[in-house]
PAMAR-954351 format. One record per residue: x, y, z of N, C-alpha, C, O in turn; residue number from 1. Coordinates in nm, 4 decimals. Example, Ala and Ser with C-alpha at 12.3 -4.5 7.8 and 13.67 -1.06 7.14 Angstrom:
// PAMAR-954351
> 1.3190 -0.5690 0.7800 1.2300 -0.4500 0.7800 1.3200 -0.3300 0.7800 1.4236 -0.3319 0.8465 1
> 1.2850 -0.2250 0.7080 1.3670 -0.1060 0.7140 1.2900 0.0030 0.7870 1.3409 0.1138 0.8039 2
// end
This chain:
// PAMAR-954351
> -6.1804 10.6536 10.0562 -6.3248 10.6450 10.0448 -6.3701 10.5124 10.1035 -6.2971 10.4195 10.0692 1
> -6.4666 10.4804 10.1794 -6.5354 10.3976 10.2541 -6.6243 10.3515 10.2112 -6.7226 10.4256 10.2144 2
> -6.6475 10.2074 10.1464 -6.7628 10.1540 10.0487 -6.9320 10.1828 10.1538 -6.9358 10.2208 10.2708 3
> -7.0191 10.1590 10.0890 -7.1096 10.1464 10.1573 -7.2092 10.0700 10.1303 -7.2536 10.0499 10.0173 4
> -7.2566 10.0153 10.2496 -7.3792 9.9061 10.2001 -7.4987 9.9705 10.1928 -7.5393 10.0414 10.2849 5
> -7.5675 9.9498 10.0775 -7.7631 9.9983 10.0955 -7.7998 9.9501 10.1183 -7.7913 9.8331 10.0810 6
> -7.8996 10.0065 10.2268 -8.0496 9.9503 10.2632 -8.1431 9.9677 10.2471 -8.1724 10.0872 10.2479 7
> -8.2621 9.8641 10.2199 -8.3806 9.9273 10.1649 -8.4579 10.0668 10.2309 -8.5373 10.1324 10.1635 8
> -8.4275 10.0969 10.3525 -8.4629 10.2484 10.4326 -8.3625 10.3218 10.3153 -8.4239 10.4044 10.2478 9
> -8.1906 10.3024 10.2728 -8.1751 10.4360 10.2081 -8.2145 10.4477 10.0840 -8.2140 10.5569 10.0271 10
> -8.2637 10.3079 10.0116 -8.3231 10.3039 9.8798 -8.4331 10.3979 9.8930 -8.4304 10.4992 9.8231 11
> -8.5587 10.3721 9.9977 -8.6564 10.4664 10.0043 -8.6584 10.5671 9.9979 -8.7185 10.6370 9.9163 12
> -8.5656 10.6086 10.1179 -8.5412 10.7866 10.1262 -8.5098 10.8080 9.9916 -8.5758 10.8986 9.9406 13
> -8.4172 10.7442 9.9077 -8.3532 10.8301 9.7724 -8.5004 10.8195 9.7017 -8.5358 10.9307 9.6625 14
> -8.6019 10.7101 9.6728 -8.6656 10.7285 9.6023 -8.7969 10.8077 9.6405 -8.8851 10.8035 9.5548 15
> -8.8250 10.8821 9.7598 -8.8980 10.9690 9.7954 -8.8707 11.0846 9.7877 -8.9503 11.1732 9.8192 16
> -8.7367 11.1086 9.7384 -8.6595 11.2411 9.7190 -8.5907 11.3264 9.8399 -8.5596 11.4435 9.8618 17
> -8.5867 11.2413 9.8841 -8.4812 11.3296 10.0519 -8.3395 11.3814 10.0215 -8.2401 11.3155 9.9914 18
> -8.3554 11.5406 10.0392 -8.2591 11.5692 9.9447 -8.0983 11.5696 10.0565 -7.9948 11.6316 10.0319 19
> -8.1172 11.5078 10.1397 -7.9604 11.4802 10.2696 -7.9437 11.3371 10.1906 -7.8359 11.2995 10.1446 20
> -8.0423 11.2772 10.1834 -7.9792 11.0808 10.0997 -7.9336 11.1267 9.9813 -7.8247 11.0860 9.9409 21
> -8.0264 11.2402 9.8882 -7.9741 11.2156 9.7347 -7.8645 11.2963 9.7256 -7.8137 11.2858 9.6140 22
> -7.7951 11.3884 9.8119 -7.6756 11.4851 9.8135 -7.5550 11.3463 9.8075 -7.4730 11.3133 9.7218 23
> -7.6035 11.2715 9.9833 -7.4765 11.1410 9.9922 -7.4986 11.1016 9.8868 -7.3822 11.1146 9.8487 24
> -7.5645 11.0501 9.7734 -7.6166 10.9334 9.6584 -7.5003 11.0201 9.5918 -7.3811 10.9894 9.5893 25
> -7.5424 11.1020 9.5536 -7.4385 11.2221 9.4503 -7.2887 11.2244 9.4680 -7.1995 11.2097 9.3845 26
> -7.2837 11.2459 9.5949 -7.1194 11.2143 9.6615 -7.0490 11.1335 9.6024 -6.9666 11.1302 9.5111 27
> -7.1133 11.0483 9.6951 -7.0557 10.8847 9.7132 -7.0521 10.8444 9.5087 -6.9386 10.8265 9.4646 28
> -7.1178 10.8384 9.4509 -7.1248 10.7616 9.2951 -7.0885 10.8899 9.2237 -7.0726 10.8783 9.1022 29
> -7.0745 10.9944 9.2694 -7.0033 11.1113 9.1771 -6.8237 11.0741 9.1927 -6.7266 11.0611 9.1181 30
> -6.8493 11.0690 9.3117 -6.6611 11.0451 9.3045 -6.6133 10.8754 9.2067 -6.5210 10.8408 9.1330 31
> -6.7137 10.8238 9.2516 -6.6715 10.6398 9.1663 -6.7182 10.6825 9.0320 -6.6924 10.5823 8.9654 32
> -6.7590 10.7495 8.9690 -6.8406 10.7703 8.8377 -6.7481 10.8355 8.7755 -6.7203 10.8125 8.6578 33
> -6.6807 10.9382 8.8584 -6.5518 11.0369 8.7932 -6.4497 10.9211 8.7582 -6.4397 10.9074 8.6363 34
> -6.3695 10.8324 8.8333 -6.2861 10.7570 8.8297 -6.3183 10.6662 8.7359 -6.2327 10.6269 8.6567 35
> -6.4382 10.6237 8.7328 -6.4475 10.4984 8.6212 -6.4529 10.6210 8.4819 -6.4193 10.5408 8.3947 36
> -6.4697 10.7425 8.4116 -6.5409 10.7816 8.3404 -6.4024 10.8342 8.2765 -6.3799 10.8401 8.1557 37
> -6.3012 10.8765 8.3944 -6.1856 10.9601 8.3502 -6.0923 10.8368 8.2621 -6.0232 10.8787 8.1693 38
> -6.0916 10.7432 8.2807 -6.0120 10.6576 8.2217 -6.0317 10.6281 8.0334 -5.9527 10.5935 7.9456 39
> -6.1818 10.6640 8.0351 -6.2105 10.5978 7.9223 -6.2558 10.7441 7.8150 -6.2734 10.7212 7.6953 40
> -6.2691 10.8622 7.8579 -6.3237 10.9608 7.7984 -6.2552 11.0921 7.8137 -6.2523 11.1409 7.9267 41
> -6.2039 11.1510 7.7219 -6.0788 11.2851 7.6844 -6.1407 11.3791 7.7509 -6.0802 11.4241 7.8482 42
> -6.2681 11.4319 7.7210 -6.3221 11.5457 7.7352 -6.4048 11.5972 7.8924 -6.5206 11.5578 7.9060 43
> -6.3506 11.6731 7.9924 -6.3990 11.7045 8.0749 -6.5741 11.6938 8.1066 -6.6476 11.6234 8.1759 44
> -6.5907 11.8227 7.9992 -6.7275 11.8218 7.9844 -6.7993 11.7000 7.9622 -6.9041 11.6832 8.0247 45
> -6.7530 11.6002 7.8715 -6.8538 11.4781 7.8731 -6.8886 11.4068 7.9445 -6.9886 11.3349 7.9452 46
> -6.7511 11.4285 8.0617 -6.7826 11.2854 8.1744 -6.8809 11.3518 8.2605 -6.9778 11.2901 8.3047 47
> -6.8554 11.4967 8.2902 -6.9832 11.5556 8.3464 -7.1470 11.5116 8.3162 -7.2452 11.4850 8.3855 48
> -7.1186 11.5197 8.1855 -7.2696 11.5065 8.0915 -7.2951 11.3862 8.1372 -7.3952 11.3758 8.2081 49
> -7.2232 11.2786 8.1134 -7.2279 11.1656 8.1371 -7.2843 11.1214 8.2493 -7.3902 11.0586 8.2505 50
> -7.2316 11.1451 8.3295 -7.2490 11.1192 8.5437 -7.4539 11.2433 8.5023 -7.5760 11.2292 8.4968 51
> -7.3703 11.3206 8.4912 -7.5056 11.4195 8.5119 -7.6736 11.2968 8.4763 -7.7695 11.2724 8.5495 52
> -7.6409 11.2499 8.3383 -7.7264 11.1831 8.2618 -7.7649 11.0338 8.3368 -7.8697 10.9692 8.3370 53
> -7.6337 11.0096 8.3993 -7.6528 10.8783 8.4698 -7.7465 10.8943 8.6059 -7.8204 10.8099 8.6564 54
> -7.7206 11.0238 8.6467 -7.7917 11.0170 8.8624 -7.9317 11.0499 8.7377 -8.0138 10.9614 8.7617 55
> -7.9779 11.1252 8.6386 -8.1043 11.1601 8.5934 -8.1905 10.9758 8.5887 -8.2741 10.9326 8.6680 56
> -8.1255 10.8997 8.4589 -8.1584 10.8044 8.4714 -8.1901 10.7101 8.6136 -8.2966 10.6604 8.6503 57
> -8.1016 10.7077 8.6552 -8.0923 10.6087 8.8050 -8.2119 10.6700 8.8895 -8.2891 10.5831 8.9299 58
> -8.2443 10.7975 8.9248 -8.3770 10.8480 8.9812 -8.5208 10.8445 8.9630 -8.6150 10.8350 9.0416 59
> -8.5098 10.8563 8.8207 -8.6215 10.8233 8.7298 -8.6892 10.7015 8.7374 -8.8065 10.6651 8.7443 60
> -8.5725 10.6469 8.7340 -8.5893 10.4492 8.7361 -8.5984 10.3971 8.8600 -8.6406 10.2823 8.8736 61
> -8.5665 10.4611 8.9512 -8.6265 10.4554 9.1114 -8.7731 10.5071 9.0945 -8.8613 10.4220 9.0835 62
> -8.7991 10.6118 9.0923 -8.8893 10.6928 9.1256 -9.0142 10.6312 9.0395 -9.1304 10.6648 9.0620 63
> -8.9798 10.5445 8.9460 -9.0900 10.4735 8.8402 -9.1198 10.4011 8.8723 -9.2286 10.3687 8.8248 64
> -9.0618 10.3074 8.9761 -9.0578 10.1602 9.0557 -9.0020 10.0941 9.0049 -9.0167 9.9890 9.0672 65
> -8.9215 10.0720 8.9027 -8.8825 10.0186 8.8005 -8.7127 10.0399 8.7592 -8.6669 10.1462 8.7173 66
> -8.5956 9.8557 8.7917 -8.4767 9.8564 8.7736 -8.3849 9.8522 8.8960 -8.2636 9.8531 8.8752 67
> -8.4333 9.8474 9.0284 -8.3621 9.7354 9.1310 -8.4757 9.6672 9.1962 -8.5970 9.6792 9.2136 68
> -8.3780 9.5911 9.2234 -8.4897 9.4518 9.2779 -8.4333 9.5030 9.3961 -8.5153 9.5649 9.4639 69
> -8.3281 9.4975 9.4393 -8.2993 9.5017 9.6222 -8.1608 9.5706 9.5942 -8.0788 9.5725 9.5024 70
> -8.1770 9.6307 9.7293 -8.1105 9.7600 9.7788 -7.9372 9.7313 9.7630 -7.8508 9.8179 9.7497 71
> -7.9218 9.6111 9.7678 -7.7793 9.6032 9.8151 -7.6809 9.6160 9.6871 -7.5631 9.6513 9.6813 72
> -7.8064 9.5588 9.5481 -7.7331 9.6120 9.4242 -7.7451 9.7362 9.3448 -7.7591 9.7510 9.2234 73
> -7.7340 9.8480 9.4702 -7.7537 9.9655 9.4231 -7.6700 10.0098 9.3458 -7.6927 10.0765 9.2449 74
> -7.5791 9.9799 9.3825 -7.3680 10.0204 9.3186 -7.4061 9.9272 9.1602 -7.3936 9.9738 9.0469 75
> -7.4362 9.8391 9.1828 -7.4355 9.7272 9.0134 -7.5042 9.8133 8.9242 -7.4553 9.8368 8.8137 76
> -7.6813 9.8952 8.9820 -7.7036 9.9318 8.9472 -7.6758 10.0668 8.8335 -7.6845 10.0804 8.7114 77
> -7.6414 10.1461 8.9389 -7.5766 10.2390 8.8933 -7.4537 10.2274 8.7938 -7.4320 10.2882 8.6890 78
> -7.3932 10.1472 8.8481 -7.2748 10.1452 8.7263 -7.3156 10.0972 8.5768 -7.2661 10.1521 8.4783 79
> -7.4237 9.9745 8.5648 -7.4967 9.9528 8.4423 -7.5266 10.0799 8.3655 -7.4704 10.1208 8.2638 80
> -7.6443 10.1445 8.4464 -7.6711 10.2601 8.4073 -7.5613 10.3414 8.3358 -7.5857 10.3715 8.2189 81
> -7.4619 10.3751 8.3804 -7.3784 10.4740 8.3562 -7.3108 10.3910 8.1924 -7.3091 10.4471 8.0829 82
> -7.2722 10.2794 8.2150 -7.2061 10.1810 8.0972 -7.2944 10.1575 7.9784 -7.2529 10.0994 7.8781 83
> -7.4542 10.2173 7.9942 -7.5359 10.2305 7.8693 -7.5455 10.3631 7.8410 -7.5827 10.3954 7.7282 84
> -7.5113 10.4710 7.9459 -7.5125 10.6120 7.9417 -7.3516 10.5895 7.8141 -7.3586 10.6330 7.6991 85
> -7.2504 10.5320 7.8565 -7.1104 10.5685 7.8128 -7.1332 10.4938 7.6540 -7.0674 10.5493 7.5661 86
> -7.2042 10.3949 7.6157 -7.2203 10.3099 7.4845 -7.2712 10.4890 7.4033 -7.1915 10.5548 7.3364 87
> -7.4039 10.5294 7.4307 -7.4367 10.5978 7.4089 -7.4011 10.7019 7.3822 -7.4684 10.7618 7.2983 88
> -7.2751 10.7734 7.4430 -7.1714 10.8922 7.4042 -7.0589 10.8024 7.2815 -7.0274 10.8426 7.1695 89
> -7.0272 10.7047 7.3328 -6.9599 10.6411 7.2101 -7.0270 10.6095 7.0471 -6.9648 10.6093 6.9409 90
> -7.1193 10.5934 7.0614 -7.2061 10.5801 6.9420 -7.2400 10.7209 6.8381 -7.2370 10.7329 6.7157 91
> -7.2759 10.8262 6.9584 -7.3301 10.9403 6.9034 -7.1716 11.0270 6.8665 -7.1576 11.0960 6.7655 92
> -7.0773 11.0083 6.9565 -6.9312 11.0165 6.9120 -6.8698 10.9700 6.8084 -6.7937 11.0479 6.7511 93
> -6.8843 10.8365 6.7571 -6.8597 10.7618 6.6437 -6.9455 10.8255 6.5202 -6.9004 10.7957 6.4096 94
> -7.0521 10.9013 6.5208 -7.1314 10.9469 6.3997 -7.0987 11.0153 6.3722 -7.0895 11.0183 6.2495 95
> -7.0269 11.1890 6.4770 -7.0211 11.2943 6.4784 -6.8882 11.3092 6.4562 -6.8410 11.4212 6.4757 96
> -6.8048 11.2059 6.4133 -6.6561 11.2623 6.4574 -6.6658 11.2664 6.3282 -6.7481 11.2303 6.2442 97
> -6.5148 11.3433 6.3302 -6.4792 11.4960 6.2235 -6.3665 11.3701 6.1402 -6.2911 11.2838 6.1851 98
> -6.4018 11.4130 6.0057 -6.3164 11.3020 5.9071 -6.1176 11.3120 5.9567 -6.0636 11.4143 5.9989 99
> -6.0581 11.1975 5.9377 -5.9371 11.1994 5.9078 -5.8290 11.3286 5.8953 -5.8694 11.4225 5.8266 100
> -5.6937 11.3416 5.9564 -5.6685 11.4815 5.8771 -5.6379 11.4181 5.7389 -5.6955 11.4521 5.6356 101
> -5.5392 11.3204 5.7469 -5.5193 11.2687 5.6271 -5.5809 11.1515 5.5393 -5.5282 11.0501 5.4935 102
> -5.6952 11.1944 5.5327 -5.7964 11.1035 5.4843 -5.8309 11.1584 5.3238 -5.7373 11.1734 5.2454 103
> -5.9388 11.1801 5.2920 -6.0503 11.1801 5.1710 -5.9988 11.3453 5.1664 -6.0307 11.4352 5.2441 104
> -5.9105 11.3512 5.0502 -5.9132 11.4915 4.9554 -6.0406 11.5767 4.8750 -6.1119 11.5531 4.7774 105
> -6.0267 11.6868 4.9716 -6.1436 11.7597 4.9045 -6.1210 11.7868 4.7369 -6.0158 11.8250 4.6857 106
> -6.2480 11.7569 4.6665 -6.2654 11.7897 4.5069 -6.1850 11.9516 4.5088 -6.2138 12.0523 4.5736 107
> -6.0793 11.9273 4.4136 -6.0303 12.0855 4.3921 -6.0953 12.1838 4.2752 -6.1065 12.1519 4.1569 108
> -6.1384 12.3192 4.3378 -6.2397 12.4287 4.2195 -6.1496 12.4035 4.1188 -6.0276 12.3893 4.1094 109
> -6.2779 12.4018 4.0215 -6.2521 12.3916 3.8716 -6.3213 12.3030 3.7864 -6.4339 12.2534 3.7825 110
> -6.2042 12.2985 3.7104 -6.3450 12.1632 3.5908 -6.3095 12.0568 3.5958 -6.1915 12.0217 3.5981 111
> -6.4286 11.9690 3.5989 -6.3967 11.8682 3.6304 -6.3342 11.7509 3.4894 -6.3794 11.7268 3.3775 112
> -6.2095 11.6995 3.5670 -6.1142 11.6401 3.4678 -6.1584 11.5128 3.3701 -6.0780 11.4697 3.2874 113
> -6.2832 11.4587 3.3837 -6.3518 11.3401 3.3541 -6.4685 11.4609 3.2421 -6.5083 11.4102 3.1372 114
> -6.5021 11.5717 3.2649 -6.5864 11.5833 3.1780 -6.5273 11.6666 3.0767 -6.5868 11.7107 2.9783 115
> -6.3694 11.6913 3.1159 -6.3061 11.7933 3.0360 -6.2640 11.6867 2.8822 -6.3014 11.7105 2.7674 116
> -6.2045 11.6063 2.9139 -6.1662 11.4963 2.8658 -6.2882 11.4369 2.7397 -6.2781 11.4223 2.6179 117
> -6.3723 11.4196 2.8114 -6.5096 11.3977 2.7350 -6.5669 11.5085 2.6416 -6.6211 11.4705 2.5378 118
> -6.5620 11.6064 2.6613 -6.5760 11.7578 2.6006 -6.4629 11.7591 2.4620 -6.4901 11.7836 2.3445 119
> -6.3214 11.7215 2.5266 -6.2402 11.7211 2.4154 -6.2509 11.6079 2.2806 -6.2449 11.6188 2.1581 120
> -6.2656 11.5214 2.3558 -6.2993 11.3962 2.2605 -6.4298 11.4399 2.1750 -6.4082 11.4321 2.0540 121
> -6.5607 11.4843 2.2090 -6.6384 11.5069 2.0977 -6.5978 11.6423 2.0494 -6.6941 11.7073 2.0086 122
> -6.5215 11.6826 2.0447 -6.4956 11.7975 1.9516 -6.3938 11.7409 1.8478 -6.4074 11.7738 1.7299 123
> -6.3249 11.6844 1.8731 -6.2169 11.5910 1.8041 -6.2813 11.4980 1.7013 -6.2495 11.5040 1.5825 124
> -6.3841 11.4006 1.7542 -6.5251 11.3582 1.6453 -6.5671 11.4700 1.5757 -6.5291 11.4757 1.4587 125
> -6.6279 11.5500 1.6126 -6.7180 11.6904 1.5176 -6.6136 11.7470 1.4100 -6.6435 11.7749 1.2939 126
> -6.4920 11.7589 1.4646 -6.3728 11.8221 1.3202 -6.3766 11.7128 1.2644 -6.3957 11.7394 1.1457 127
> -6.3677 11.5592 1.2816 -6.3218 11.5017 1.1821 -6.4448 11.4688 1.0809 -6.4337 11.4247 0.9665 128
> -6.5614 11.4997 1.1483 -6.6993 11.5029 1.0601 -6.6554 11.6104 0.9864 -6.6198 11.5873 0.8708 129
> -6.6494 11.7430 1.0357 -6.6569 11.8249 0.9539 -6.5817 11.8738 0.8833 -6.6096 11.9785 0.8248 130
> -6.4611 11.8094 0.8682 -6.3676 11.8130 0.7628 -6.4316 11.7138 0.6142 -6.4005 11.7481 0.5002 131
> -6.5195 11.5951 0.6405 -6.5792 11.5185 0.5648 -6.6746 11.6369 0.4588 -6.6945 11.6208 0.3384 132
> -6.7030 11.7059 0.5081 -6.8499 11.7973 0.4810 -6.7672 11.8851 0.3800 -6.6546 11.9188 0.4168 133
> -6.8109 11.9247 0.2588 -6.7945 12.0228 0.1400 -6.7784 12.1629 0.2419 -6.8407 12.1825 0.3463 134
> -6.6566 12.2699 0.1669 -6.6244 12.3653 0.2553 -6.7476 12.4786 0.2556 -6.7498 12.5823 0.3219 135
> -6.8440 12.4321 0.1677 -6.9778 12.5188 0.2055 -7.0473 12.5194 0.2743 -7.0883 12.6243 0.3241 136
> -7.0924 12.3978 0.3082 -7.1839 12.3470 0.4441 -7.1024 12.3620 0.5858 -7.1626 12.3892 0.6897 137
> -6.9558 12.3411 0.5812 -6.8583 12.3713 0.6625 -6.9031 12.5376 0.7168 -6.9694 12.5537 0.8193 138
> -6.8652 12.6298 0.6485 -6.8723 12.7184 0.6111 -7.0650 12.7907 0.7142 -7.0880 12.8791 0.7967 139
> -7.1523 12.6857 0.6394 -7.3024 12.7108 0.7000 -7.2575 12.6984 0.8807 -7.2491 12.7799 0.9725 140
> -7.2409 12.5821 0.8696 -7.2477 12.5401 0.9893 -7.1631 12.6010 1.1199 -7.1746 12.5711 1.2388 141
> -7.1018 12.6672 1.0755 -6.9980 12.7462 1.1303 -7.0139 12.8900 1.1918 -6.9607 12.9452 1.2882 142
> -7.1230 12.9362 1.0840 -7.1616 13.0613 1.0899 -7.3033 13.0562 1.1634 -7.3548 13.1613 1.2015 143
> -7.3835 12.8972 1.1885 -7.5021 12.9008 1.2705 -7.4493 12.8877 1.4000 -7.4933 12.9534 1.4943 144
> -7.3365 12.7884 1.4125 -7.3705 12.7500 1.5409 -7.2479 12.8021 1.6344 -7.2547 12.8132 1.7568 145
> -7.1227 12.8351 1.5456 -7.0052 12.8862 1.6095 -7.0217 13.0655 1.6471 -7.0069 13.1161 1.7584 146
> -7.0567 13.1387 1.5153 -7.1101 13.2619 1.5145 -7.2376 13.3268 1.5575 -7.2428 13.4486 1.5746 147
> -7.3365 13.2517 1.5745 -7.4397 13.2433 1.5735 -7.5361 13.3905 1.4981 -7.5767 13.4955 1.5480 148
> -7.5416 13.3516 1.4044 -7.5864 13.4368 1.2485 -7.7438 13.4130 1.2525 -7.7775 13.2947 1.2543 149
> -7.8405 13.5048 1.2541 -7.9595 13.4086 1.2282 -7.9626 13.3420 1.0561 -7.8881 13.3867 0.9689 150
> -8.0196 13.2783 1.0424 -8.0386 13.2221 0.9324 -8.0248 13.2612 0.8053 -7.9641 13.2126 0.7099 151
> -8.1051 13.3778 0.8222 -8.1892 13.4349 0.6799 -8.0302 13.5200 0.6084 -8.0089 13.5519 0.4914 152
> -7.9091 13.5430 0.7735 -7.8539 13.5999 0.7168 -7.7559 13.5117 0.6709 -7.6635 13.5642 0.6088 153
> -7.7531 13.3914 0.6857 -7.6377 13.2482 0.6768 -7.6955 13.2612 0.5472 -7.6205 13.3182 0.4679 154
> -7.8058 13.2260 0.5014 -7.8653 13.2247 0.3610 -7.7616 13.3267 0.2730 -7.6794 13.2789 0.1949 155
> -7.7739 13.4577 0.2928 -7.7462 13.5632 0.1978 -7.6068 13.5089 0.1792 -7.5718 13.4592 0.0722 156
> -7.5212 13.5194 0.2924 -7.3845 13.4875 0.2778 -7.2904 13.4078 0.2228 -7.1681 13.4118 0.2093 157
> -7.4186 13.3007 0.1815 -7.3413 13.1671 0.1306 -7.4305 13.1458 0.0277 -7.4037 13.0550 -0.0510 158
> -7.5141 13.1996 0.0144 -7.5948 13.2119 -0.1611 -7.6550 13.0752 -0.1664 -7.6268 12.9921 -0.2528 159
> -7.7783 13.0490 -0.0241 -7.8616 12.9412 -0.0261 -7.9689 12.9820 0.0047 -7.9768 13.0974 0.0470 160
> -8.0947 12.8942 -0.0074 -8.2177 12.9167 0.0207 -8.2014 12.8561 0.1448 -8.1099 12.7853 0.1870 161
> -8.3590 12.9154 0.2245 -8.4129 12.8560 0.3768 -8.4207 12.7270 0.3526 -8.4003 12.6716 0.4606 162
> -8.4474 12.6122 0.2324 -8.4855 12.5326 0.2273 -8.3657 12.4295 0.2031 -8.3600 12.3074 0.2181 163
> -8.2983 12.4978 0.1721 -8.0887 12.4135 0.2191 -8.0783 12.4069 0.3777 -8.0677 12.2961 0.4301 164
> -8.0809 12.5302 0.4614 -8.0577 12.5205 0.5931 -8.1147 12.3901 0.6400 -8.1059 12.3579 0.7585 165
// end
């Protein structure tokens, strides 16, 4: 490949849209864009995206008037471009990537071992209350809240008024 110097005539043509300059433009920085892009990035498709995203930018920014001063740092140009195009796949790459294989263990179905634990312990309190409690009220309490009896019939059964419950 044969470097080439720009001149402000081929700066123009590219930024007037002459599509024989912007084919060479494409050429010429497609083949240096592949080589710099293949080194640093796995995926076929991205370096495509990449280059693709870079000639979009670099035209735009011609065509705006705006991001070379003179023709001869057309190549600097472009390659900047492309090295904020490549930050940019690295960044949005760094957010999107897929966890560890051997990283962070998924929570396994079931119950959870911190509230099982906690569950057991106040039941362990409640017997030893309710071993404290006369085997009648034992007895009430057992039949409201373990059996669930309505009242009137907890009353009959244990030979109390509504006004014990």
């Amino acid at each position: 490949m044969e470097f080439q110097q720009f001149t402000s005539e081929y700066v123009q043509r590219l930024t007037s849209g002459d599509s024989e300059t912007e084919r060479h433009f494409t050429d010429y920085f497609g083949e240096l864009l592949l080589i710099k892009l293949r080194r640093g990035v796995r995926c076929p498709q991205s370096v495509e995206d990449i280059r693709q995203e870079t000639f979009l930018r670099v035209f735009r920014a011609l065509r705006n008037g705006r991001g070379l001063t003179s023709p001869e740092k057309l190549g600097a140009f472009v390659y900047g471009v492309c090295n904020n195009v490549l930050s940019e796949h690295y960044r949005t790459a760094s957010r999107h990537a897929p966890p560890p294989e051997r990283g962070i263990d998924p929570p396994q179905p079931g119950p959870d071992p911190e509230a099982e634990f906690v569950n057991e312990e106040r039941k362990r309190w409640v017997h030893q209350i309710l071993e404290k409690l006369p085997a009648n009220d034992r007895q009430i309490l057992r039949l409201i809240f373990l059996e669930e009896i309505e009242k009137d019939e907890v009353c009959r059964i244990c030979h109390v008024d509504r006004n014990y419950l």
